[in-house]
C-alpha positions as a printed Julia matrix, in Angstrom:
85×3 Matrix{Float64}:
  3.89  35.79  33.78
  5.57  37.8   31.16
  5.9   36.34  27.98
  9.06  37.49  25.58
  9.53  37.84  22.09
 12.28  37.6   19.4
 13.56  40.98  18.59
 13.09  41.39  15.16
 13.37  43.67  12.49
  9.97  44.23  12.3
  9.12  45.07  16.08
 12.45  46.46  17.13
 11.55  49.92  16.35
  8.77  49.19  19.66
 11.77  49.32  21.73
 13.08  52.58  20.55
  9.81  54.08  21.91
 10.23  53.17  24.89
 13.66  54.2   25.49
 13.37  57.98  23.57
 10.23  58.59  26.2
 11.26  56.66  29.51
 15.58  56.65  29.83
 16.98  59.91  30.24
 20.7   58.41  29.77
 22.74  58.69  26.48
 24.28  54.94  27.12
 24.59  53.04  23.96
 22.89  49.74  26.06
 19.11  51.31  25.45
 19.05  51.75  21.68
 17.21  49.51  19.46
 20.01  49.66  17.12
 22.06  48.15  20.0
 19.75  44.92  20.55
 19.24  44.93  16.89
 22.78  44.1   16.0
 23.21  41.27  19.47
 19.96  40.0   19.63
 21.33  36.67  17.58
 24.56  36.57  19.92
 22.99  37.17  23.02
 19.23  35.99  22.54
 17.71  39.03  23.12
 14.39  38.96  24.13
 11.59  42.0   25.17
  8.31  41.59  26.97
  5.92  44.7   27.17
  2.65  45.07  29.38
  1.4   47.59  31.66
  3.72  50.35  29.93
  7.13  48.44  30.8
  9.74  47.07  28.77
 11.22  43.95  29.59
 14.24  42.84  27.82
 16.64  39.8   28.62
 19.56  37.96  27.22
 22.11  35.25  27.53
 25.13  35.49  29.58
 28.54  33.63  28.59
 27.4   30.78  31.01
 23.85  30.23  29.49
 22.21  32.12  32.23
 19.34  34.24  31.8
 20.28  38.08  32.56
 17.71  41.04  32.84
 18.38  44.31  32.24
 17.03  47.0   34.67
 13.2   47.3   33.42
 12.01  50.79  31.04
  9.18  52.38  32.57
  8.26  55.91  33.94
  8.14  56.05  37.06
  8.65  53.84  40.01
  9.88  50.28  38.65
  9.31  48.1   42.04
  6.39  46.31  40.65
  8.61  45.8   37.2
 11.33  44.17  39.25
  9.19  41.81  41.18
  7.55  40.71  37.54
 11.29  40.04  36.88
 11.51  38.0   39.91
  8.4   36.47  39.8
  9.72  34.97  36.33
């Protein structure tokens, strides 16, 4: 099972990695400045293993939300992690 982490400002710059070599789109949503600044509001949260980045959040209802997994390559297997959570 995945296991998140805080983002903090000590490991956010891991997240920046991942999306300068694996998202090709200029959205502001994949920046680490992004979940630096919301990760108190929203609860943001990243897992990494087997070269994917996992983050998740809080929606306005309490829910747990996912955003669409970081990884090169096909993500199926990344999705069903997210599923299997």
């Amino acid at each position: 099972m995945l296991r998140f982490e805080k983002i903090t400002d000590e490991n956010v710059r891991l997240l920046g990695g991942y999306f300068e070599r694996d998202i090709s789109s200029v959205i502001c949503d994949y920046t680490y400045g992004t979940f630096l600044i919301w990760r108190d509001y929203y609860g943001y949260e990243y897992a990494a293993e087997d070269g994917v980045l996992y983050t998740k959040a809080d929606d306005f209802e309490g829910k747990t939300a996912f955003s669409f997994p970081v990884a090169a390559g096909d993500a199926g297997a990344a999705l069903d992690k997210i599923s299997d959570y």
